[in-house]
Residue, then its C-alpha position, 0 to 999 in steps of 0.5 A: x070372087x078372085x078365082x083367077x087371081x088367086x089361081x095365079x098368085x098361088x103358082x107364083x108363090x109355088x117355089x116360095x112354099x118350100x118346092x126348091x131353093x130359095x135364092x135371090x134369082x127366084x125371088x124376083x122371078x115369083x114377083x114378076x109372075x106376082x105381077x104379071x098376075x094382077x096385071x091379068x086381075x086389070x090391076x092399075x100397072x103402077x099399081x101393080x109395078x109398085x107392089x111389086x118392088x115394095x114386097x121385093x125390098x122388105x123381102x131382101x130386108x128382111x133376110x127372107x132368104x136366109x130365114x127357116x121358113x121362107x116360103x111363108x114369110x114372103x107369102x105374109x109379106x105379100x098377104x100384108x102388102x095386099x092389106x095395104x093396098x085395099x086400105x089396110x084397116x077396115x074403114x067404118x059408115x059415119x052414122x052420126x047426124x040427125x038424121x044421118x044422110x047417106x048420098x049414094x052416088x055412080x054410073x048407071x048400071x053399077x048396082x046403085x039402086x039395089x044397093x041403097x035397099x041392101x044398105x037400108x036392110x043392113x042399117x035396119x037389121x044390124x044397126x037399129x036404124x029407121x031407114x028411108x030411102x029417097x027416090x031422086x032418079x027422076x029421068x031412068x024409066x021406072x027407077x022410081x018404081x024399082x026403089x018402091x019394089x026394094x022398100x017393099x022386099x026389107x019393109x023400108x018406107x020410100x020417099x018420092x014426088x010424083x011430077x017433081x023433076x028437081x031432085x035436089x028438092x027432091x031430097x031437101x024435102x025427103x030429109x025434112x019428112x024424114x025428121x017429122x017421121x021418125x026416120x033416122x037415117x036417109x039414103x038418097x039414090x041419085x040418076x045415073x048416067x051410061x058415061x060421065x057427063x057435065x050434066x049429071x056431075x052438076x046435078x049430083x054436085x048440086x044435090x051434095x052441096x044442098x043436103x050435106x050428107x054424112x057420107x057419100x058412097x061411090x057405087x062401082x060394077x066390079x067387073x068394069x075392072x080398070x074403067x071403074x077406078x077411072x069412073x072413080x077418079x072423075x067422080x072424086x075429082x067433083x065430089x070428094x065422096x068418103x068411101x067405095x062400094x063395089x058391087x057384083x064381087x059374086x060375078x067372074x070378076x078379075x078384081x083389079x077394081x078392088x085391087x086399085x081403086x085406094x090407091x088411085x083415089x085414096x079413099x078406102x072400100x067400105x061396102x062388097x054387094x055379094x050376091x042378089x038377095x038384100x042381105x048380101x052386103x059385107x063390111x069390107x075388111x081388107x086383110x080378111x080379103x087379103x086372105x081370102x085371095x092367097x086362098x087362105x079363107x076367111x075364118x073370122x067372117x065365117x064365125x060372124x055369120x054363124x053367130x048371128x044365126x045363132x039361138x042360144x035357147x035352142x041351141x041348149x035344146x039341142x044339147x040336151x038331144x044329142x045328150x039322150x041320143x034324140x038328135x033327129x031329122x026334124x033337128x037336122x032341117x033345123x040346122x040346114x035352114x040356119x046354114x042357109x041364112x047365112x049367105x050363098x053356099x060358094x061364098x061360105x065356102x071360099x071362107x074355109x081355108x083351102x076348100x075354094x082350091x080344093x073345089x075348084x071347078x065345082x059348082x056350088x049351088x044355093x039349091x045343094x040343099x033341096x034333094x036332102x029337104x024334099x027326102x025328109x019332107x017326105x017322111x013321117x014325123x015318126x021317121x024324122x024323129x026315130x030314124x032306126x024305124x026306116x026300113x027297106x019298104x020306107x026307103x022305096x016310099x021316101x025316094x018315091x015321094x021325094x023324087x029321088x032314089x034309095x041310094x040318095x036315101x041311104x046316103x043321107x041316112x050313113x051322113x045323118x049317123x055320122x053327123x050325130x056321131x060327131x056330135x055326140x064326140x063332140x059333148x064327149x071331147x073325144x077330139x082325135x076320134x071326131x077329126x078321123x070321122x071327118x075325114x072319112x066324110x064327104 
């Protein structure tokens, strides 16, 4: 996500990071180039033209020029400018209501029935909802049928009628059902349509006015770039909707909708969709994107996602392990299995700061961690939890089995030991020691 911009914004910035003298001449120039950047990113130009002058006159009023490190004062500023322009603060869901209705709202196409269900799965998992979705897309072919599959795929009932062509009935009779039943949140995915039309306006102003939800959501394809902020615009103007999602942000998106959209309609970006799985939804915070876009990372998020991973009871099992030099490869698939949970791998990445640059043009695969578990599935519980036993003849059978090589093998094993190491250093506060490891590691 942002690839582009932020290979851009990183070269204008270049000069500003300490590569020439700094001089009033130059600064104007690495803005011209900043701005040329998100104009490349579909960034609205007043947008873009705004920012610009904005960052320009704190820069010269804040004595950028004459500071000891002005190369980093500009790139804050301009981090702080990018906040600012996302919307500054990370803006909450309103979950109040009995139960609280949540009216999804877009075009067709944008992403807006799979979001509902990553919606319901996350007010399920991370907000102890009892969620319902309502199917009120009643003219797309199988729309119906697509939100019974989502409901099945996170175990969140789906309310539909078969026949009933009112979707403003639709959901006034859903919120009713969702009282008798116990559901305290309800999520009503509307139609769409391919462009904005009169109808479809009507219908979906009609279903607002009828159910007063607590919040309604516009739906956006990222990769619509600029079209999306327009589409935004002509849907605030008849809805007045309080937040923003902006889907497919794991696409090669130019991100100029996520750039723009505050801006032009004034209403912050609540929710990222990042990727197919219905557990790839983010709470948009902007300076952590902001971040992430100077290539900075995301180092809080990435801590977030580790924590909610986290199993204390065994984590404490494996301290004591590591403590008796026991740590073993059944161990290690453990740790693999809780890496994976944590999203896609190129996401978790592009939040260590400096590894999206460093491996740029690398292809991150969510398999990357199918050779190393197919070679330990092929090995026997006695080789997984001593692995000194592995001699040649094993080797030649577990790269056999796993259909891989010995060299494969091998260098699981020189990874696996260094790993262990480290860890053991780690209990053992031998720090200095512990950075040195890992820079000899892959």
């Amino acid at each position: 996500m942002f690839d582009n911009l932020s290979d851009k914004l990183d070269k204008a910035m270049h000069v500003l990071k300490g590569h020439g003298q700094i001089t009033e001449v130059n600064v104007a120039e690495t803005l011209k180039e900043v701005r040329r950047a998100l104009l490349d990113a579909d960034v609205n130009f007043k947008t873009a033209k705004e920012f610009t002058n904005t960052v320009k006159e704190r820069a010269l009023g804040q004595d950028v020029l004459t500071s000891l490190q002005p190369g980093q004062l500009m790139v804050k500023l301009v981090k702080d400018e990018l906040t600012e322009l996302m919307g500054g603060e990370t803006a909450g869901i309103d979950l109040s209501g009995a139960p609280t209705v949540i009216l999804m709202s877009g075009l067709q196409g944008s992403g807006k029935t799979t979001f509902s269900g990553k919606l319901a799965n996350y007010l399920k998992s991370k907000k102890t909802k009892k969620p319902l979705l309502v199917a009120c897309d009643v003219y797309r072919p199988a729309a119906i049928n697509q939100l019974h599959v989502v409901g099945g795929q996170i175990n969140v009932d789906v309310y539909s009628e078969e026949g009933n062509m009112d979707p403003v009935a639709i959901a006034k009779n859903a919120i009713q059902h969702a009282k008798e039943n116990g559901h305290n949140a309800v999520i009503v995915d509307t139609a769409g349509r391919l462009a904005i039309d009169e109808t479809m306006m009507t219908e979906i102003a009609n279903i607002h006015q009828a159910i007063t939800p607590n919040e309604t959501l516009f739906v956006v394809d990222s990769m619509t770039g600029q079209d999306a902020v327009n589409t935004a615009k002509a849907f605030n103007d008849r809805l007045d909707f309080d937040g923003v999602v902006l889907t497919k942000l794991d696409g090669d998106t130019r991100g100029g909708a996520a750039l723009s959209i505050k801006s032009v309609v004034n209403k912050p970006i609540k929710f990222i969709g990042t990727g197919e799985k219905m557990d790839a939804i983010d709470v948009f915070h902007p300076a952590r994107m902001a971040d992430r876009i100077l290539g900075m990372g995301d180092v809080v998020s990435l801590v977030e996602r580790a924590q909610e991973q986290y199993d204390e009871k065994e984590a404490r099992k494996l301290q004591k392990k590591i403590a008796k030099n026991q740590f073993g490869f059944d161990d290690f698939m453990s740790q693999i299995q809780q890496v994976k949970k944590m999203g896609s791998m190129k996401d978790l990445v592009g939040m260590i700061p400096g590894a999206g640059k460093a491996l740029k043009g690398v292809d991150i695969d969510d398999d990357a961690f199918k050779g190393i578990e197919a070679i330990i599935q092929s090995m026997t519980p006695e080789e997984r939890s001593t692995p000194s036993v592995l001699n040649g003849s094993r080797k030649k059978r577990i790269a056999k089995g796993s259909g891989t090589s010995v060299q494969e093998v091998n260098q699981l094993l020189k990874q696996f030991n260094q790993m262990s190491k480290m860890m053991k250093m780690m209990q053992g506060g031998g720090g200095r020691k512990m950075m040195q490891m890992m820079k000899n590691m892959k």
